[in-house]
N, C-alpha and C positions, 0 to 999 in steps of 0.2 A: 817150813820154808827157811831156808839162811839167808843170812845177811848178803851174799850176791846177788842171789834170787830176788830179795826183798829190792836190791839198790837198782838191777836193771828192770824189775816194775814200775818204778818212779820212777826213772830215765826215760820208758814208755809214758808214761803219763802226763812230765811234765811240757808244757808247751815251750815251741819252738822260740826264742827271745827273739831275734835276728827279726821272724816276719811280723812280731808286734810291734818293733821299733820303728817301721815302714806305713802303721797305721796312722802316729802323729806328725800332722803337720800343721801348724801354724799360720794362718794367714799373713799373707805380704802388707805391712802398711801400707795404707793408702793415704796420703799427706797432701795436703793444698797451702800456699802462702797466703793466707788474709790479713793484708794492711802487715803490721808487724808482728805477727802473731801463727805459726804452722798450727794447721788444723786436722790430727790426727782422727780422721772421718770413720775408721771402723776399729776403735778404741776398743769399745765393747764386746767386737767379734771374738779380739786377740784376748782379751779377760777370761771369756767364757772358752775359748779353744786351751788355755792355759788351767782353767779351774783355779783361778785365783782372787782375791779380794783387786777392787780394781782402787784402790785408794795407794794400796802394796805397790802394784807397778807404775802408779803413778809417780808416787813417792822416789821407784827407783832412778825412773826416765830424767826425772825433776835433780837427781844428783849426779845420774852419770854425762848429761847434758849439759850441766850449769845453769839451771834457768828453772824459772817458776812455772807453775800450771796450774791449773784444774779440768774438773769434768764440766762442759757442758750437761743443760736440762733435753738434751738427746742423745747421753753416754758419750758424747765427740771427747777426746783433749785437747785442749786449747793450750799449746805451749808458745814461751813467751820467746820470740825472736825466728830468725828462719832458721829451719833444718831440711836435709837433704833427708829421701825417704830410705838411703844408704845411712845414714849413721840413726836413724831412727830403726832401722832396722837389725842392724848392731848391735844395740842397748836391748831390745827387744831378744834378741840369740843369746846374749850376755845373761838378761833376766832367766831367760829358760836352761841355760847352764848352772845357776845361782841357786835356782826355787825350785825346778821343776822338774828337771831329771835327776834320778838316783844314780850320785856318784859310784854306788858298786853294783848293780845289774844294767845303770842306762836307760831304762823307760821312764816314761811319764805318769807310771800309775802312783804320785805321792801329795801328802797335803803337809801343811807347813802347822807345826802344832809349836807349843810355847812348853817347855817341862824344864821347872827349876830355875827360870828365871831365863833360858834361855831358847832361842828359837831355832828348832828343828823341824829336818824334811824326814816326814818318815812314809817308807815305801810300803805301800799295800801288795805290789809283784812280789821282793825278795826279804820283807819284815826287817830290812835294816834301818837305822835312824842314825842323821850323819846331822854335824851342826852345820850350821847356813855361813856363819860370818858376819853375822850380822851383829 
């Protein structure tokens, strides 16, 4: 077999990127005002649809908003001031451009590891590892 031969094998084999990028999607926050405080109600859903530490986007939400937070004892975020569920939701696109998609194929199949002192996304889809910025 030659190297054509061999390259349009894999060309068959490898799967189509286009319809696996259609597979994630994200939950839309869901936001309520309590007293002074937006209560980001399915916190948890978006962690777990992200595969990410929920301290991480916390931590991110808490600097691209300006304002403090934590996790409620039922996964909620409890951010400090009102927000609109448009710019919570912003932050939230922002985070998944940042951490979660692989800047050179685009999917979401990646986890955020630490090597050398610095913190990388590296892709399980196309095996590349790109730095975060962080």
């Amino acid at each position: 077999m030659d190297y054509d031969d061999r390259l349009d094998r894999a060309l068959e084999e490898t799967p189509d990127i286009h319809e696996q990028r259609d597979r994630f999607e994200v939950p839309t926050p869901e936001v309520r005002t309590e007293g002074h405080a937006t209560v980001f109600e399915n916190f948890q859903d978006v962690v777990d649809r992200l595969d990410r530490e929920a301290d991480h986007l916390l931590q991110y939400l808490q600097t691209e908003l300006g304002t403090s937070a934590q996790i409620d004892e039922r996964g909620r975020a409890r951010l400090t001031g009102d927000f609109r569920t448009d710019r919570i939701e912003a932050a939230v696109d922002d985070y998944l451009e940042a951490f979660v998609i692989c800047p050179e194929c685009g999917l979401p199949d990646t986890r955020l590891q630490t090597e050398r002192g610095t913190r990388v996304i590296k892709c399980d889809a196309c095996g590349a590892v790109s730095a975060t910025g962080e």
